[in-house]
VMD Tcl script that draws the C-alpha trace (Angstrom):
set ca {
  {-9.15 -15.85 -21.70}
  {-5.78 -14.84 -22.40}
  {-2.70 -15.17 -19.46}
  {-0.52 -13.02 -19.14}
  {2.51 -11.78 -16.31}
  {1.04 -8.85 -14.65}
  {4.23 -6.35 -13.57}
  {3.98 -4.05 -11.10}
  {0.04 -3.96 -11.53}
  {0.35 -7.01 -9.07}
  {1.97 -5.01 -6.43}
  {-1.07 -3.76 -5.03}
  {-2.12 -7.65 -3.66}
  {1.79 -7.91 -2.33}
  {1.21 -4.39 -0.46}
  {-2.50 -4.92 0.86}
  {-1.70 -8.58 1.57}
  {1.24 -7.26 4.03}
  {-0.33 -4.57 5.80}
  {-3.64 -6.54 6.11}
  {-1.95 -9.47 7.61}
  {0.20 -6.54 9.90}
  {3.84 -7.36 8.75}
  {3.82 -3.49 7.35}
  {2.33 -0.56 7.45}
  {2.10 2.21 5.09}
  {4.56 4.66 7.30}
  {6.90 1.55 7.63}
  {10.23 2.48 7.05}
  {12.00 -0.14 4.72}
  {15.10 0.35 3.07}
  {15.75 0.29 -0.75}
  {19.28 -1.33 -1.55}
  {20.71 -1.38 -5.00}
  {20.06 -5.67 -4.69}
  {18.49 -8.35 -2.98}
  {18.89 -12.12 -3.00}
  {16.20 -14.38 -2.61}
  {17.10 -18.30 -3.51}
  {19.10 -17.84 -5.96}
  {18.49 -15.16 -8.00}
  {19.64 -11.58 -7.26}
  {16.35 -8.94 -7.33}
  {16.60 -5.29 -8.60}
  {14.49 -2.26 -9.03}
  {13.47 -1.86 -12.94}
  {15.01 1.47 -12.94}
  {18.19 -0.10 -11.79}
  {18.20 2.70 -9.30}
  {18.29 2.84 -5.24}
  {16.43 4.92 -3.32}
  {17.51 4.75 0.58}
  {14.93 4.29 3.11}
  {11.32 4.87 1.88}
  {8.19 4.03 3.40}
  {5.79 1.57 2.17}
  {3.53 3.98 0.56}
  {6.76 5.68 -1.25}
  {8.15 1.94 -2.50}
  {4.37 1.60 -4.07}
  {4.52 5.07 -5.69}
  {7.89 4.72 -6.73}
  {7.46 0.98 -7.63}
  {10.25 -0.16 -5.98}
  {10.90 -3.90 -6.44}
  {13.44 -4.68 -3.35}
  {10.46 -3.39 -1.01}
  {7.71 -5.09 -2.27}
  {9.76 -8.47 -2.41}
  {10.71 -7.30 1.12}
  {7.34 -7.47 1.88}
  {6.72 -10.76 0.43}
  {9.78 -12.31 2.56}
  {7.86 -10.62 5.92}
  {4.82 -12.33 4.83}
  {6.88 -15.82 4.07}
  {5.88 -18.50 1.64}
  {3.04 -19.91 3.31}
  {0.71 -16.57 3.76}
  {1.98 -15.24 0.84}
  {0.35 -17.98 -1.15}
  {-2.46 -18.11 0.76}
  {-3.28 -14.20 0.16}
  {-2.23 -14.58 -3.55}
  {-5.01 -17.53 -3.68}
  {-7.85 -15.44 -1.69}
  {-7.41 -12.40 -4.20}
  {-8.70 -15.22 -6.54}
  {-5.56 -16.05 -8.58}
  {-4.51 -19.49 -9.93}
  {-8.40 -20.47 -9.77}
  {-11.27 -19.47 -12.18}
  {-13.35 -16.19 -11.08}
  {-16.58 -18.40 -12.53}
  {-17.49 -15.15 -14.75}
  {-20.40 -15.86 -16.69}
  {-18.56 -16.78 -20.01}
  {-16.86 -20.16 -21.50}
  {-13.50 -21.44 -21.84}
  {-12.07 -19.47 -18.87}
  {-8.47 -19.80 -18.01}
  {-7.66 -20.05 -14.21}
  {-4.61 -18.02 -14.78}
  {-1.04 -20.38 -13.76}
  {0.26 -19.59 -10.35}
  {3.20 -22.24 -9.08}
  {3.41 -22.60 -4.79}
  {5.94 -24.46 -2.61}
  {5.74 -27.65 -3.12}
  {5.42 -27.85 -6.87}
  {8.17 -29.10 -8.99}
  {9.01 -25.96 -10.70}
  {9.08 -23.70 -7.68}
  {11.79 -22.07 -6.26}
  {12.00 -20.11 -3.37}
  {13.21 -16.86 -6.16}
  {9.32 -17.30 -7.25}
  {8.56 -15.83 -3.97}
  {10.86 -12.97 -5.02}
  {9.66 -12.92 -8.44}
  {5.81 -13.06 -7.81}
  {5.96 -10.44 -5.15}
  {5.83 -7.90 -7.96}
  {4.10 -9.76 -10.88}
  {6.78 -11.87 -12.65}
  {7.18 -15.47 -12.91}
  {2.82 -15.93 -12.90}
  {0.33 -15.15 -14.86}
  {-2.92 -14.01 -15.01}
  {-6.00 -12.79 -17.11}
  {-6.79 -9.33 -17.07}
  {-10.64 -10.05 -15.73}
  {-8.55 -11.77 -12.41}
  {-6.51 -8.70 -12.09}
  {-9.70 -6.48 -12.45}
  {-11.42 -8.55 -10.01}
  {-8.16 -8.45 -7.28}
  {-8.48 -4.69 -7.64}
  {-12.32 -4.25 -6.91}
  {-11.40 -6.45 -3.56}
  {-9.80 -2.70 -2.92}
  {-12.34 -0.82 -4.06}
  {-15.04 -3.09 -2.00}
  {-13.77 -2.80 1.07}
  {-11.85 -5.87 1.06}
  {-14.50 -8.26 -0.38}
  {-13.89 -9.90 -3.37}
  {-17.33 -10.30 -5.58}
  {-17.86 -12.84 -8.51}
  {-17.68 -10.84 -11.45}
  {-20.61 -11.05 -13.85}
  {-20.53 -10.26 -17.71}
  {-24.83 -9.52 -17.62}
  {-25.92 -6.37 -15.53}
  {-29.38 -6.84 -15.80}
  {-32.16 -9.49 -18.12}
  {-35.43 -8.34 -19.17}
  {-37.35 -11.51 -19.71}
  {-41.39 -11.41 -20.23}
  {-41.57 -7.91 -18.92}
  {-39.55 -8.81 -15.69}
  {-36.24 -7.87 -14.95}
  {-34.31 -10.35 -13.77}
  {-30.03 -9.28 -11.96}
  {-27.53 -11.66 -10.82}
  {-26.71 -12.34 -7.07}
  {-23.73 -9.85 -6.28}
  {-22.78 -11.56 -3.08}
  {-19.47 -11.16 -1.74}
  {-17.46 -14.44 -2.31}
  {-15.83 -13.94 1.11}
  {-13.35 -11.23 2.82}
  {-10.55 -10.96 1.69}
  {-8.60 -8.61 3.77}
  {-9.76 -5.70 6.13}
  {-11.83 -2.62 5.12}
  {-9.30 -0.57 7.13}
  {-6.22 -2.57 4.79}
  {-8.40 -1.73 1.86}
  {-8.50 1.80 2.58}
  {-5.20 2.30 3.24}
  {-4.06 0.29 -0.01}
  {-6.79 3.26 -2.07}
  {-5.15 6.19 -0.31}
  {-1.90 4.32 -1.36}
  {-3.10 3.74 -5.20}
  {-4.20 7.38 -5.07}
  {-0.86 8.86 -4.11}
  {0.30 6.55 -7.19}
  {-1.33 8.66 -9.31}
  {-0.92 12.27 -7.86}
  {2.70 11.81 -7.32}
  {3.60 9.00 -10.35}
  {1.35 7.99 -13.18}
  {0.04 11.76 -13.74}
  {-1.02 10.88 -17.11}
  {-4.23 8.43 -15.17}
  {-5.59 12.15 -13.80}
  {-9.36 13.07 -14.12}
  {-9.71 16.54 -13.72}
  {-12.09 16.99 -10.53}
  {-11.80 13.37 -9.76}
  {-9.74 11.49 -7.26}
  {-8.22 8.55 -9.32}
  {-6.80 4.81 -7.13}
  {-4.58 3.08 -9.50}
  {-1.37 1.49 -10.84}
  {0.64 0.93 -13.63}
  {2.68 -2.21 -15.21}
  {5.66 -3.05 -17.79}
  {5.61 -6.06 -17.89}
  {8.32 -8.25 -19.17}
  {7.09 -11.08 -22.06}
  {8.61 -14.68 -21.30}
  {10.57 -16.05 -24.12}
  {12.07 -19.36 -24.41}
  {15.13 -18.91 -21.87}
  {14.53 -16.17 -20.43}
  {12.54 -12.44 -21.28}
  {12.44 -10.07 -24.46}
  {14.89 -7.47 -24.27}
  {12.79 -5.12 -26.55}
  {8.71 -6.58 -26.11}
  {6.64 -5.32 -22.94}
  {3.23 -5.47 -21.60}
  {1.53 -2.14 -20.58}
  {-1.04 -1.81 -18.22}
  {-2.76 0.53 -15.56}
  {-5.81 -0.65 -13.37}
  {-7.39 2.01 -11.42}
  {-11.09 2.80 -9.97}
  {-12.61 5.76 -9.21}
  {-13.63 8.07 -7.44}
  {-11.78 6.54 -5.15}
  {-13.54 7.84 -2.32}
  {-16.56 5.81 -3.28}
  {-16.12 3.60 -6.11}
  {-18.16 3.90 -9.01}
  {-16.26 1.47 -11.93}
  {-12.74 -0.98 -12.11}
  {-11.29 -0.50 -15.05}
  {-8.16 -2.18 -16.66}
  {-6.04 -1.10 -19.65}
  {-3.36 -3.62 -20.96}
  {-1.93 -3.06 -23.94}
  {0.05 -5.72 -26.11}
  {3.92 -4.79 -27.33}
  {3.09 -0.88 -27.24}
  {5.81 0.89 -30.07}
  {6.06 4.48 -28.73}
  {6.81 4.69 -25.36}
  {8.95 2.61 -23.15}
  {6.74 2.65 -20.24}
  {3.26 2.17 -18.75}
  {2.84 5.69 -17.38}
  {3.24 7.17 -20.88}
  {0.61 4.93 -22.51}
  {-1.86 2.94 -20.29}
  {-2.33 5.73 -17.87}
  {-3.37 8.05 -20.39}
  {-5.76 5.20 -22.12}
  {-7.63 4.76 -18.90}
  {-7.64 8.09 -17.97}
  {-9.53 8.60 -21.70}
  {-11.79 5.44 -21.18}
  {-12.50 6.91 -17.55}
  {-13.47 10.33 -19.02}
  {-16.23 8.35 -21.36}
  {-17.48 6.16 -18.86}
  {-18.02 9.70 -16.13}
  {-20.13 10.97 -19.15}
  {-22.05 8.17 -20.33}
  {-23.26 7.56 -16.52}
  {-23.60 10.92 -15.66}
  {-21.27 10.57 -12.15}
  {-20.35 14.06 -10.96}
  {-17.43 15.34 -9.18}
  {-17.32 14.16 -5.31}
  {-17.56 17.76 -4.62}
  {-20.74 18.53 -7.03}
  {-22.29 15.70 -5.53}
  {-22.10 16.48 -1.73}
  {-23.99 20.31 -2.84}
  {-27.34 20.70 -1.58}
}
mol new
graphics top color blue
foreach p $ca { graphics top sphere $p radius 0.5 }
foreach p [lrange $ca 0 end-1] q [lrange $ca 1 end] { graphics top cylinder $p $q radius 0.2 }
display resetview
Protein backbone atom coordinates (compact mmCIF):
# COMPACT_ATOMS: atom_id res chain seq x y z
CA UNK A 1 0.00 0.00 0.00
CA UNK A 2 1.21 3.18 -1.12
CA UNK A 3 2.29 6.26 1.66
CA UNK A 4 1.67 9.22 1.11
CA UNK A 5 1.51 13.00 3.22
CA UNK A 6 -2.09 13.56 3.76
CA UNK A 7 -2.66 17.72 3.76
CA UNK A 8 -5.33 19.19 5.25
CA UNK A 9 -7.40 15.82 4.93
CA UNK A 10 -5.53 15.10 8.31
CA UNK A 11 -6.99 18.03 10.01
CA UNK A 12 -10.03 16.39 10.95
CA UNK A 13 -7.92 13.89 13.66
CA UNK A 14 -5.98 17.34 14.89
CA UNK A 15 -9.63 19.00 15.38
CA UNK A 16 -11.59 15.90 16.90
CA UNK A 17 -8.47 14.91 18.86
CA UNK A 18 -8.63 18.58 20.59
CA UNK A 19 -12.12 18.96 21.32
CA UNK A 20 -12.44 15.27 22.42
CA UNK A 21 -9.64 15.58 24.82
CA UNK A 22 -11.46 19.33 25.84
CA UNK A 23 -8.52 21.74 24.96
CA UNK A 24 -11.19 23.33 22.26
CA UNK A 25 -14.34 23.54 21.34
CA UNK A 26 -15.97 24.21 18.15
CA UNK A 27 -17.23 27.97 19.25
CA UNK A 28 -13.60 28.47 20.61
CA UNK A 29 -12.37 31.61 19.64
CA UNK A 30 -8.67 31.30 18.36
CA UNK A 31 -6.91 33.80 16.56
CA UNK A 32 -5.41 33.48 13.00
CA UNK A 33 -1.99 35.48 12.74
CA UNK A 34 -0.18 35.91 9.49
CA UNK A 35 2.77 33.31 11.35
CA UNK A 36 3.55 31.04 13.96
CA UNK A 37 6.75 29.51 15.28
CA UNK A 38 6.98 26.21 16.54
CA UNK A 39 10.83 24.83 17.09
CA UNK A 40 12.24 26.21 14.57
CA UNK A 41 10.39 26.58 11.72
CA UNK A 42 7.96 29.48 11.09
CA UNK A 43 4.12 28.00 10.17
CA UNK A 44 1.73 29.74 7.67
CA UNK A 45 -1.67 29.37 6.24
CA UNK A 46 -1.41 27.86 2.47
CA UNK A 47 -3.21 30.80 1.23
CA UNK A 48 -0.59 32.95 2.77
CA UNK A 49 -3.53 34.88 4.09
CA UNK A 50 -4.76 35.91 7.82
CA UNK A 51 -7.96 35.79 8.91
CA UNK A 52 -8.37 37.46 12.58
CA UNK A 53 -10.13 35.60 15.18
CA UNK A 54 -12.18 32.59 13.93
CA UNK A 55 -13.64 29.87 15.74
CA UNK A 56 -12.63 26.36 15.55
CA UNK A 57 -15.29 25.31 13.25
CA UNK A 58 -14.37 28.47 10.85
CA UNK A 59 -10.31 27.52 10.99
CA UNK A 60 -11.62 23.82 9.76
CA UNK A 61 -13.82 25.32 6.99
CA UNK A 62 -11.42 27.76 6.05
CA UNK A 63 -8.44 25.35 6.57
CA UNK A 64 -6.50 27.49 8.45
CA UNK A 65 -3.06 26.10 9.34
CA UNK A 66 -1.97 28.52 12.43
CA UNK A 67 -5.27 27.15 14.24
CA UNK A 68 -5.04 23.72 13.75
CA UNK A 69 -1.22 23.75 14.78
CA UNK A 70 -2.65 25.89 17.62
CA UNK A 71 -4.56 23.14 18.49
CA UNK A 72 -1.87 20.67 18.35
CA UNK A 73 0.39 22.95 20.80
CA UNK A 74 -2.95 22.89 23.37
CA UNK A 75 -2.93 19.25 23.07
CA UNK A 76 1.17 19.10 23.55
CA UNK A 77 3.45 16.41 22.28
CA UNK A 78 2.55 13.68 24.43
CA UNK A 79 -1.48 13.47 23.71
CA UNK A 80 -1.01 14.56 20.48
CA UNK A 81 0.86 11.40 19.65
CA UNK A 82 -1.10 9.39 21.56
CA UNK A 83 -4.46 10.50 19.62
CA UNK A 84 -2.53 10.39 16.27
CA UNK A 85 -1.65 6.56 17.29
CA UNK A 86 -5.41 5.64 18.47
CA UNK A 87 -6.85 6.96 15.02
CA UNK A 88 -4.64 3.98 13.90
CA UNK A 89 -1.70 5.77 12.20
CA UNK A 90 1.97 4.66 12.15
CA UNK A 91 0.61 0.94 12.76
CA UNK A 92 -1.03 -1.51 10.24
CA UNK A 93 -5.06 -1.40 10.14
CA UNK A 94 -4.64 -5.52 9.68
CA UNK A 95 -7.06 -5.17 6.47
CA UNK A 96 -7.51 -8.39 4.99
CA UNK A 97 -4.83 -8.02 2.18
CA UNK A 98 -0.81 -8.58 1.96
CA UNK A 99 2.11 -6.46 2.01
CA UNK A 100 0.47 -3.64 4.03
CA UNK A 101 2.42 -0.58 4.84
CA UNK A 102 1.96 0.80 8.45
CA UNK A 103 2.17 4.25 7.10
CA UNK A 104 5.66 6.31 8.80
CA UNK A 105 4.74 8.54 11.66
CA UNK A 106 8.06 9.98 13.71
CA UNK A 107 7.22 10.90 17.83
CA UNK A 108 9.43 12.59 20.46
CA UNK A 109 11.99 10.73 21.15
CA UNK A 110 13.06 9.55 17.73
CA UNK A 111 16.14 10.79 16.12
CA UNK A 112 14.60 12.68 13.37
CA UNK A 113 11.98 14.51 15.37
CA UNK A 114 11.74 17.90 16.03
CA UNK A 115 9.47 19.67 18.01
CA UNK A 116 8.36 21.69 14.21
CA UNK A 117 6.92 17.96 13.46
CA UNK A 118 4.41 18.77 16.01
CA UNK A 119 3.68 21.88 13.94
CA UNK A 120 3.99 20.16 10.77
CA UNK A 121 1.84 16.98 11.51
CA UNK A 122 -0.92 18.99 13.05
CA UNK A 123 -2.19 19.52 9.51
CA UNK A 124 -0.81 16.51 7.51
CA UNK A 125 2.81 17.34 6.54
CA UNK A 126 5.95 15.84 7.58
CA UNK A 127 3.97 11.95 7.89
CA UNK A 128 2.58 9.81 5.85
CA UNK A 129 -0.04 7.61 5.40
CA UNK A 130 -2.05 5.16 3.09
CA UNK A 131 -5.22 6.21 1.90
CA UNK A 132 -7.12 2.91 3.52
CA UNK A 133 -5.59 4.54 7.17
CA UNK A 134 -7.01 7.84 6.31
CA UNK A 135 -10.39 6.18 5.26
CA UNK A 136 -10.38 4.23 8.33
CA UNK A 137 -9.49 7.62 10.75
CA UNK A 138 -12.53 9.13 9.07
CA UNK A 139 -15.16 6.27 9.70
CA UNK A 140 -13.90 6.68 13.59
CA UNK A 141 -16.18 10.03 12.79
CA UNK A 142 -18.71 8.57 11.12
CA UNK A 143 -18.96 5.62 13.94
CA UNK A 144 -19.40 7.50 16.66
CA UNK A 145 -15.93 7.60 17.70
CA UNK A 146 -15.05 3.87 17.30
CA UNK A 147 -12.56 2.93 15.08
CA UNK A 148 -13.46 -0.65 13.26
CA UNK A 149 -10.89 -2.98 11.46
CA UNK A 150 -11.53 -2.48 8.00
CA UNK A 151 -12.25 -5.57 5.92
CA UNK A 152 -11.71 -5.95 2.04
CA UNK A 153 -14.64 -9.19 1.97
CA UNK A 154 -18.32 -8.10 2.82
CA UNK A 155 -19.74 -11.30 2.84
CA UNK A 156 -18.47 -15.46 1.70
CA UNK A 157 -20.84 -17.86 0.41
CA UNK A 158 -19.21 -21.17 1.11
CA UNK A 159 -21.32 -24.63 0.70
CA UNK A 160 -24.56 -22.77 0.67
CA UNK A 161 -23.69 -20.81 3.94
CA UNK A 162 -22.86 -17.40 4.20
CA UNK A 163 -20.21 -16.74 6.14
CA UNK A 164 -19.26 -12.22 7.31
CA UNK A 165 -16.37 -11.04 9.16
CA UNK A 166 -16.47 -9.87 12.88
CA UNK A 167 -17.07 -5.97 12.64
CA UNK A 168 -16.12 -5.31 16.21
CA UNK A 169 -15.04 -2.04 17.22
CA UNK A 170 -11.20 -2.09 17.81
CA UNK A 171 -11.71 0.26 20.77
CA UNK A 172 -13.00 4.07 21.32
CA UNK A 173 -11.39 6.31 20.08
CA UNK A 174 -12.79 9.56 21.13
CA UNK A 175 -16.41 10.55 22.30
CA UNK A 176 -19.66 10.10 20.32
CA UNK A 177 -20.51 13.68 21.38
CA UNK A 178 -16.59 14.78 19.83
CA UNK A 179 -17.57 12.72 16.86
CA UNK A 180 -20.63 14.54 16.26
CA UNK A 181 -19.45 17.71 16.60
CA UNK A 182 -16.30 16.96 14.26
CA UNK A 183 -19.52 15.69 11.35
CA UNK A 184 -21.46 18.90 11.89
CA UNK A 185 -17.93 20.48 11.49
CA UNK A 186 -17.01 18.35 8.15
CA UNK A 187 -20.52 19.25 6.99
CA UNK A 188 -20.17 23.01 7.25
CA UNK A 189 -16.82 22.17 5.18
CA UNK A 190 -18.76 21.39 2.50
CA UNK A 191 -21.81 23.83 2.53
CA UNK A 192 -19.65 26.77 3.10
CA UNK A 193 -16.07 25.47 1.26
CA UNK A 194 -15.67 22.47 -0.95
CA UNK A 195 -19.20 23.11 -2.80
CA UNK A 196 -18.09 21.05 -5.59
CA UNK A 197 -18.45 17.55 -2.81
CA UNK A 198 -22.52 18.55 -2.82
CA UNK A 199 -25.19 15.75 -3.34
CA UNK A 200 -28.24 17.27 -4.22
CA UNK A 201 -30.80 16.17 -1.33
CA UNK A 202 -28.00 14.80 0.68
CA UNK A 203 -26.13 16.15 3.63
CA UNK A 204 -22.38 15.53 2.73
CA UNK A 205 -19.29 15.35 6.07
CA UNK A 206 -16.04 15.85 4.42
CA UNK A 207 -12.66 17.48 3.66
CA UNK A 208 -10.33 18.28 1.19
CA UNK A 209 -6.29 18.10 0.79
CA UNK A 210 -3.27 19.64 -1.40
CA UNK A 211 -0.89 18.09 -0.41
CA UNK A 212 2.66 19.01 -0.89
CA UNK A 213 5.08 15.95 -2.53
CA UNK A 214 8.53 15.61 -0.56
CA UNK A 215 11.48 15.98 -2.76
CA UNK A 216 14.99 15.54 -1.88
CA UNK A 217 15.55 18.89 0.24
CA UNK A 218 12.64 20.05 0.62
CA UNK A 219 8.87 20.04 -1.46
CA UNK A 220 7.86 20.43 -5.28
CA UNK A 221 7.06 23.82 -6.12
CA UNK A 222 4.74 22.72 -9.03
CA UNK A 223 3.57 18.66 -7.97
CA UNK A 224 0.53 18.22 -5.41
CA UNK A 225 -1.57 15.57 -4.01
CA UNK A 226 -5.41 16.01 -4.21
CA UNK A 227 -7.75 14.52 -2.05
CA UNK A 228 -11.29 14.81 -0.37
CA UNK A 229 -12.64 12.13 2.20
CA UNK A 230 -16.16 12.54 3.10
CA UNK A 231 -19.20 10.13 4.27
CA UNK A 232 -22.58 10.48 3.95
CA UNK A 233 -25.46 11.14 4.81
CA UNK A 234 -23.92 12.45 7.44
CA UNK A 235 -26.72 12.22 9.66
CA UNK A 236 -26.46 8.46 9.58
CA UNK A 237 -23.66 7.13 7.73
CA UNK A 238 -24.15 4.93 4.97
CA UNK A 239 -20.36 4.69 3.07
CA UNK A 240 -16.48 6.41 3.69
CA UNK A 241 -15.22 7.23 0.73
CA UNK A 242 -11.74 8.68 -0.25
CA UNK A 243 -10.59 10.35 -3.49
CA UNK A 244 -6.78 11.08 -3.89
CA UNK A 245 -5.59 11.91 -6.90
CA UNK A 246 -1.78 11.80 -8.03
CA UNK A 247 -0.08 15.25 -9.61
CA UNK A 248 -3.65 16.50 -10.92
CA UNK A 249 -2.77 19.05 -14.27
CA UNK A 250 -5.86 21.32 -14.32
CA UNK A 251 -6.60 22.79 -11.27
CA UNK A 252 -4.43 24.04 -8.52
CA UNK A 253 -6.50 22.84 -5.76
CA UNK A 254 -8.42 20.00 -4.10
CA UNK A 255 -11.83 21.67 -4.08
CA UNK A 256 -11.77 21.98 -7.88
CA UNK A 257 -10.95 18.30 -8.52
CA UNK A 258 -11.35 15.72 -5.67
CA UNK A 259 -14.51 17.23 -4.40
CA UNK A 260 -16.17 16.96 -7.56
CA UNK A 261 -14.71 13.16 -8.08
CA UNK A 262 -16.30 12.07 -4.86
CA UNK A 263 -19.21 13.91 -5.19
CA UNK A 264 -19.55 11.76 -8.79
CA UNK A 265 -18.42 8.41 -7.11
CA UNK A 266 -21.02 9.33 -4.23
CA UNK A 267 -23.82 9.88 -6.81
CA UNK A 268 -23.06 6.07 -8.20
CA UNK A 269 -22.72 4.48 -5.05
CA UNK A 270 -26.61 6.36 -3.76
CA UNK A 271 -27.88 4.56 -6.97
CA UNK A 272 -26.36 1.31 -7.00
CA UNK A 273 -27.63 0.81 -3.20
CA UNK A 274 -30.72 2.37 -3.60
CA UNK A 275 -30.20 4.93 -0.26
CA UNK A 276 -32.81 7.68 -0.44
CA UNK A 277 -32.76 11.16 0.68
CA UNK A 278 -32.89 11.50 4.70
CA UNK A 279 -36.06 13.23 4.06
CA UNK A 280 -37.69 10.42 1.62
CA UNK A 281 -36.72 8.04 4.09
CA UNK A 282 -38.33 9.40 7.34
CA UNK A 283 -42.06 9.47 4.98
CA UNK A 284 -44.54 7.11 6.12
Amino acid sequence: AEQYEPGSVFKIVTFASGIDAGVVTPETIMTDTLSIEIGDRLIYNSNQRTFGEVTVEEALVRSLNIPTAEIALKLEESRFYQYVRRFGFGQLTEVDLANESPGTVKVPGDELWSRSDLGTNSFGQGLAVTPLQMATATCVIANGGLLVRPHVVDTMVFKGKIHKPEELPVRRVISAKAAGEVRDMMVQVVEQASYAARVPGYTVAGKTGTAQIPISGGYSLTETIHSFVGFMPAEDPVFVALVKLDVPKTHPWADSTAAPTFAKLANELLRIWHIPPPQVAQKP
